[in-house]
C-alpha positions as CSV (number, residue, x, y, z in Angstrom):
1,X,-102.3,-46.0,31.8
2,X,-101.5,-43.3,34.5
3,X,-98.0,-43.1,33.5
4,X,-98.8,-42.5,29.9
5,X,-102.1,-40.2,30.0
6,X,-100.6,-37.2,27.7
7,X,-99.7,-39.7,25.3
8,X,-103.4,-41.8,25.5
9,X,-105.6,-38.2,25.7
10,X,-104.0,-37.3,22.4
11,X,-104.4,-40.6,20.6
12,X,-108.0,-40.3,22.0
13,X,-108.2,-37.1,20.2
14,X,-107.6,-37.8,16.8
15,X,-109.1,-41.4,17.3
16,X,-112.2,-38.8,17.9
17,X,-111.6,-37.1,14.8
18,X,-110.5,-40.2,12.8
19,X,-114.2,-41.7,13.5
20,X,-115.8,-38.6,13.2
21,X,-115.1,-38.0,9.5
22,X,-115.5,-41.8,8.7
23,X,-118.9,-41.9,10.4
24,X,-120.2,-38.6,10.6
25,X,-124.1,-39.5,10.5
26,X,-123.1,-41.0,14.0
27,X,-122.7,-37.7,15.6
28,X,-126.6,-37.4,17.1
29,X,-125.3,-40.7,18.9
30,X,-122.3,-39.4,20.2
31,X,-123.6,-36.0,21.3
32,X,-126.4,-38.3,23.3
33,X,-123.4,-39.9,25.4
34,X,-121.9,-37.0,26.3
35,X,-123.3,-36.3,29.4
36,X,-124.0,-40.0,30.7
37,X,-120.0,-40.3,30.0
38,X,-119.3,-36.7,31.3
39,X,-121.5,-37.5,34.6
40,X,-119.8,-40.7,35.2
41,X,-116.0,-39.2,34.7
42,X,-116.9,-36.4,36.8
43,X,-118.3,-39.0,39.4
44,X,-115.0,-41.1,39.7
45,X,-113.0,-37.8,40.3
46,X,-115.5,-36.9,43.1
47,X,-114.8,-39.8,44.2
48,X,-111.6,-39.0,44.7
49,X,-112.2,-36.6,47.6
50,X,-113.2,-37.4,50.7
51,X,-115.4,-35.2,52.2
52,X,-113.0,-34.3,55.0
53,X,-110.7,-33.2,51.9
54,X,-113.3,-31.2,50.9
55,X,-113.8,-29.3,54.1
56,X,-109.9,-29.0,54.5
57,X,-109.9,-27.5,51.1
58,X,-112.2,-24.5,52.4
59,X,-109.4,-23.8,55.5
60,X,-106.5,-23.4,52.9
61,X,-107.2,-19.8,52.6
62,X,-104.1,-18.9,50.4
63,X,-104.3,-21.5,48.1
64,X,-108.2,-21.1,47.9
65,X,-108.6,-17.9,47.4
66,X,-105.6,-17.8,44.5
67,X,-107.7,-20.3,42.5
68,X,-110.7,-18.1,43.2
69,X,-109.1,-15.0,42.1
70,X,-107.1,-16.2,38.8
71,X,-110.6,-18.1,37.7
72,X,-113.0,-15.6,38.4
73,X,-111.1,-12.4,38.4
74,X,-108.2,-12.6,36.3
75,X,-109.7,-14.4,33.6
76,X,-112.9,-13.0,32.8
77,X,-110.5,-9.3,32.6
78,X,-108.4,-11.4,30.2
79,X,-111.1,-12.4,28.5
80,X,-112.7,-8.8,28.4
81,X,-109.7,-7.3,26.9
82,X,-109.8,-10.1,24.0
83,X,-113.7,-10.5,23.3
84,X,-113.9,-7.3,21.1
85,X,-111.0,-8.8,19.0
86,X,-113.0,-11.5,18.2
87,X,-115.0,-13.0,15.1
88,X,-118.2,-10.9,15.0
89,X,-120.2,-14.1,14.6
90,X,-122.2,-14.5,17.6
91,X,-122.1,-18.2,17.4
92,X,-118.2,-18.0,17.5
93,X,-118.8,-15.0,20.4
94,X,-120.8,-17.1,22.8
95,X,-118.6,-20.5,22.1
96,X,-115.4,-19.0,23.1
97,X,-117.2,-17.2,26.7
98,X,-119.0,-20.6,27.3
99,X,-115.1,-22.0,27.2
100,X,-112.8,-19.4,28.3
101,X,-114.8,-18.1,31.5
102,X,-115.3,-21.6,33.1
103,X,-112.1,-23.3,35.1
104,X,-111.1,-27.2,34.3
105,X,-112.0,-30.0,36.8
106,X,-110.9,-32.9,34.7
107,X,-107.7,-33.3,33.3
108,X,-106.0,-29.9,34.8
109,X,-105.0,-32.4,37.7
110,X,-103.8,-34.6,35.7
111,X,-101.5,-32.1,34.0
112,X,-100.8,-30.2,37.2
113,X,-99.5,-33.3,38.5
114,X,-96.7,-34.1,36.0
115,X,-95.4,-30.4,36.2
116,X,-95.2,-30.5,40.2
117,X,-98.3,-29.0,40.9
118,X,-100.1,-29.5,43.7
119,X,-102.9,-31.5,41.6
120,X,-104.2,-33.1,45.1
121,X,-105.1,-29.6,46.5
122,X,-106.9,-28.9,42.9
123,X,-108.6,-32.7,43.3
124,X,-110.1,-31.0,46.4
125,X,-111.5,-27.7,45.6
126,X,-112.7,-29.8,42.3
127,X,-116.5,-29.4,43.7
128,X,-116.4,-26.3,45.0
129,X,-114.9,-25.2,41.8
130,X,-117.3,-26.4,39.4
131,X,-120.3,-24.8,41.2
132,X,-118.9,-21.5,41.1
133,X,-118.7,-21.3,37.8
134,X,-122.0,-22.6,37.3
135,X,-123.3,-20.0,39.4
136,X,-121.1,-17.4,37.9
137,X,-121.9,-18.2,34.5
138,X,-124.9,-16.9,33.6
139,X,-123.8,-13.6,35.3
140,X,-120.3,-13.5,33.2
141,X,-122.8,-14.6,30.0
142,X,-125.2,-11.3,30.7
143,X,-121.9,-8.9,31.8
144,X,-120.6,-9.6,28.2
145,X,-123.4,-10.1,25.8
146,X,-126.6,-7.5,27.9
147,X,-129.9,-7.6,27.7
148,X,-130.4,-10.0,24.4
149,X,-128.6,-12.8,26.0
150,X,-132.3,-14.1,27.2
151,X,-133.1,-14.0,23.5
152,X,-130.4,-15.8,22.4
153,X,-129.9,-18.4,25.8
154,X,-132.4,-20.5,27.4
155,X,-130.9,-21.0,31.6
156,X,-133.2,-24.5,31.6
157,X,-129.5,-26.4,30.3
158,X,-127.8,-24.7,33.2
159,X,-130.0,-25.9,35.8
160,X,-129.8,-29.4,34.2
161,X,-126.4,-29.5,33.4
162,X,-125.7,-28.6,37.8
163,X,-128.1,-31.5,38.1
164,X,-126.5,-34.4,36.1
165,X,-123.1,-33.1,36.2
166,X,-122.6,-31.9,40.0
167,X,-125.5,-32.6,42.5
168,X,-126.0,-36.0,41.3
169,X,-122.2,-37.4,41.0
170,X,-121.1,-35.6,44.3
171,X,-124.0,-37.2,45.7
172,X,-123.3,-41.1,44.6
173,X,-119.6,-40.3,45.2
174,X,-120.1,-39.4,49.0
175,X,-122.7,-42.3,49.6
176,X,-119.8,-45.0,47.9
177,X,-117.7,-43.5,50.1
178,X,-119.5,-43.7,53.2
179,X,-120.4,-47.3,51.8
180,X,-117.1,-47.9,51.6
181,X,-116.0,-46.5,55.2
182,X,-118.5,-49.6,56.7
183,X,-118.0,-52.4,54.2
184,X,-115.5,-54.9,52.4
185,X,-117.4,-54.7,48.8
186,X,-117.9,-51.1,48.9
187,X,-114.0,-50.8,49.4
188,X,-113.7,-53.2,46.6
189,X,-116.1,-51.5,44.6
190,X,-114.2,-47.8,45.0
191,X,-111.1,-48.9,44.2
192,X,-112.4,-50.4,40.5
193,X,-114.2,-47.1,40.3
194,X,-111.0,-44.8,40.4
195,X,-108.9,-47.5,37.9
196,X,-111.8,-46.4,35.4
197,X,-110.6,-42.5,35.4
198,X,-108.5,-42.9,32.5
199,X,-111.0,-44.8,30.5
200,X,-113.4,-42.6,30.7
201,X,-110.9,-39.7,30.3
202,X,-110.3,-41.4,26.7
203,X,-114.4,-42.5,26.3
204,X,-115.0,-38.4,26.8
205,X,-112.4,-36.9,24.7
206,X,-113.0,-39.2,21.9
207,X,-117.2,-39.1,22.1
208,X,-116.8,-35.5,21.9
209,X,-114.4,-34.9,19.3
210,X,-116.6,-37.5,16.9
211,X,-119.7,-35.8,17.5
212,X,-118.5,-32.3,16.6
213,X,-116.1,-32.9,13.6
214,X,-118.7,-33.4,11.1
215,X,-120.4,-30.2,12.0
216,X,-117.2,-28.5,11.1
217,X,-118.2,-28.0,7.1
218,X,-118.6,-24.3,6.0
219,X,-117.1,-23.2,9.5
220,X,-114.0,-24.3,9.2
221,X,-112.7,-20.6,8.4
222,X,-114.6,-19.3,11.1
223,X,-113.6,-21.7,13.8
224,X,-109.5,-21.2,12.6
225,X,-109.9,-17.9,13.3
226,X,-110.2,-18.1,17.2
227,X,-107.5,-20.3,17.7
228,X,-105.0,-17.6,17.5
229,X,-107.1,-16.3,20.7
230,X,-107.2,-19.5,22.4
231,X,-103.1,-19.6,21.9
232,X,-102.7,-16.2,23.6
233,X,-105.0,-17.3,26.5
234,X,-102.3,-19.7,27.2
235,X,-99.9,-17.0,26.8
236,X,-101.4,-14.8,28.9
237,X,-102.7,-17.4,31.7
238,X,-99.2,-18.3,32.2
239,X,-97.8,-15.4,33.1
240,X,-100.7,-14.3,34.9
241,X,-101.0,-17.5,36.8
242,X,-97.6,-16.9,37.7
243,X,-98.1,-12.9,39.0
244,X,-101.2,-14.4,41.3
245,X,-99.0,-17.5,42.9
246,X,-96.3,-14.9,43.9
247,X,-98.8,-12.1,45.1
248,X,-100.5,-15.3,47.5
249,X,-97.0,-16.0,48.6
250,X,-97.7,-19.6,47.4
251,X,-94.5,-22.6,47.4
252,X,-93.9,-23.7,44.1
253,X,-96.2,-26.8,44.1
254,X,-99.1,-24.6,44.7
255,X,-98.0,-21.7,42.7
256,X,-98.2,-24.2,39.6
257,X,-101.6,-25.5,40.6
258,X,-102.7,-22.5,40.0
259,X,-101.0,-21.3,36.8
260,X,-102.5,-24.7,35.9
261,X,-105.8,-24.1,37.0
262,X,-105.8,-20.6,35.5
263,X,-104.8,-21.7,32.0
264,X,-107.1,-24.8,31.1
265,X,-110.8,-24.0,30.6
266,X,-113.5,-26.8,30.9
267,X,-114.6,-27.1,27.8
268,X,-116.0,-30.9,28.2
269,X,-118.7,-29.6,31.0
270,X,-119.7,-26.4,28.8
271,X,-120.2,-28.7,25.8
272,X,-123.7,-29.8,26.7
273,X,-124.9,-26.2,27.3
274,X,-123.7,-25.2,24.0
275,X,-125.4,-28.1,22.6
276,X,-128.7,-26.9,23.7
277,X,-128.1,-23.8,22.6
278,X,-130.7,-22.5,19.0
279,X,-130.2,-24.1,15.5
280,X,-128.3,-21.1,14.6
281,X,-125.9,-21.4,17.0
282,X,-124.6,-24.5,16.3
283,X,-120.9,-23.9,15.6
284,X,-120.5,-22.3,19.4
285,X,-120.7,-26.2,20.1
286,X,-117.6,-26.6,17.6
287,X,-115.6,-23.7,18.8
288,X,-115.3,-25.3,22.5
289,X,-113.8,-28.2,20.9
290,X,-111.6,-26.5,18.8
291,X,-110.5,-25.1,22.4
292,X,-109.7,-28.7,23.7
293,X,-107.4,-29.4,21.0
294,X,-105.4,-26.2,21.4
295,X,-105.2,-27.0,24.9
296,X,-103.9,-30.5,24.9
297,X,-101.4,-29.2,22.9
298,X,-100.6,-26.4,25.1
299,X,-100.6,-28.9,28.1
300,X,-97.8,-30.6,26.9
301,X,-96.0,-27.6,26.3
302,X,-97.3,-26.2,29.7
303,X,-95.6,-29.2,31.7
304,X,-92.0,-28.3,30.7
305,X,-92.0,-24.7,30.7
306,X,-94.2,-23.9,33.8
307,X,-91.7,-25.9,36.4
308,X,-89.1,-23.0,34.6
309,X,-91.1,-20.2,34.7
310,X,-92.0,-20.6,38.6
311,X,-88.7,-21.0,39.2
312,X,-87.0,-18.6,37.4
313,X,-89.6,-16.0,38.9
314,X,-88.7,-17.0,42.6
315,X,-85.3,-17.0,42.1
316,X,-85.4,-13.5,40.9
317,X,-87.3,-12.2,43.6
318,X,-84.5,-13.4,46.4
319,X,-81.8,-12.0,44.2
């Protein structure tokens, strides 16, 4: 399953959408298994770093502090320079922040991994990368949209969602490990833990995509009309990514990790807080999908031509 994940990710896709459209008064069910799925994904990667790696992950300053400053500098200009391009539709406004502004923790390993990234670095800072950005959030949220976001966005999903989706994984993860530092059967038990990555990889993908296809309906025009913006994100992030390995002074295993890291957004742990979000809201929830199947597609794309890019930019720079 490891050595084929592009290939099983996208067949979870459209067996997402393929269920989806054949059952769509299922999608209440699959919308309630997104974050017991979500949690228990986000679990197994946790439990892929040890707390030690964790703490070494805080003294690799360079390499830190480039996935700080693409994510939470770079990115949110990027996005400033786009957002006033966008689809007036608040919905379709608020979707595409949600997504754009928050940095992968999933699958970006995954993908970093088969360019020559260093995906075990990124496995590392996971944590400490997914609660910045729910602590950063909210503030990128009120920076863009003022005063009326408290109208429009209630903050109870974002203490939840650091709840079920950080605090309480990280949590088990560290006692499995600690249970598996003194004991046989917790050994046991972590390894069968980290074989189930994949699987839920493909449970999450596919839960997702059926829940929100049927909602497409009416907004389909309006949720076409960001992908050209989603496309240029992946444009932009790759070049950019690029510019802030090179200005870290980063080796090329780290200076793809980051263009990585940069590029894909995390649209699976945003999904919940969209979902909570008013009636009339609802396709905000559709647009961060949308955003996962752009992305797959420029993953693919990303793992042949990143390796180049790096490259090509180093070798220039000692000529």
């Amino acid at each position: 399953m490891e050595q084929h994940q592009v290939s099983i990710y996208i067949g979870a896709i459209l067996a997402g959408v393929v269920v989806g459209l054949a059952a769509p008064t299922a999608g209440p069910w699959f919308e309630a298994a997104i974050n017991p799925v979500l949690g228990a994904l986000l679990y197994v990667t946790f439990l892929q770093v040890p707390a030690r790696e964790l703490a070494r992950s805080l003294r690799a300053g360079r390499f830190l502090g480039a996935v700080l400053v693409v994510n939470f500098v770079v990115v949110p200009l990027v996005v400033a320079a786009m957002f006033w391009l966008l689809p007036a539709d608040q919905a379709v406004r608020i979707g595409v922040l949600l997504v754009l502004l928050t940095p992968c923790v999933d699958y970006v390993i995954v993908f970093s991994g088969l360019a020559g990234g260093s995906s075990d670095r990124l496995l590392a800072a996971t944590p400490l990368l997914l609660l910045a950005q729910m602590l950063l959030l909210p503030v990128f949220l009120y920076l863009f949209m003022g005063a009326d976001l408290a109208d429009i966005v209630e903050f109870g999903p974002f203490i939840e969602a650091f709840i079920v989706l950080i605090v309480i994984p990280l949590t088990l993860a560290w006692l499995t490990q600690a249970w598996a530092a003194r004991q046989q059967a917790g050994r046991t038990f972590s390894t069968a833990a980290n074989a189930l990555m994949v699987p839920l990889m493909v449970a999450t993908l596919l839960i997702v995509v059926a829940s929100q296809i049927p909602k497409l309906g009416d907004d389909l025009p309006a949720v076409a009309g960001v992908v050209p913006f989603y496309i240029a994100f992946l444009i932009i992030m790759a070049a950019l990514g690029a510019a802030v390995a090179r200005l870290f002074r980063l080796d090329h295993s780290d200076g793809r990790a980051i263009v990585f890291t940069g590029a894909t957004r995390n649209s699976l742990v945003v999904l919940p807080l969209a979902l909570a979000l008013p009636d009339t809201l609802t396709v905000a929830a559709v647009v961060i999908v949308t955003q996962t199947l752009v992305e797959i597609v420029g993953m693919v794309i990303y793992v042949r031509v990143v390796p180049r890019l790096l490259r090509t930019s180093s070798a220039q720079e000692t000529n």
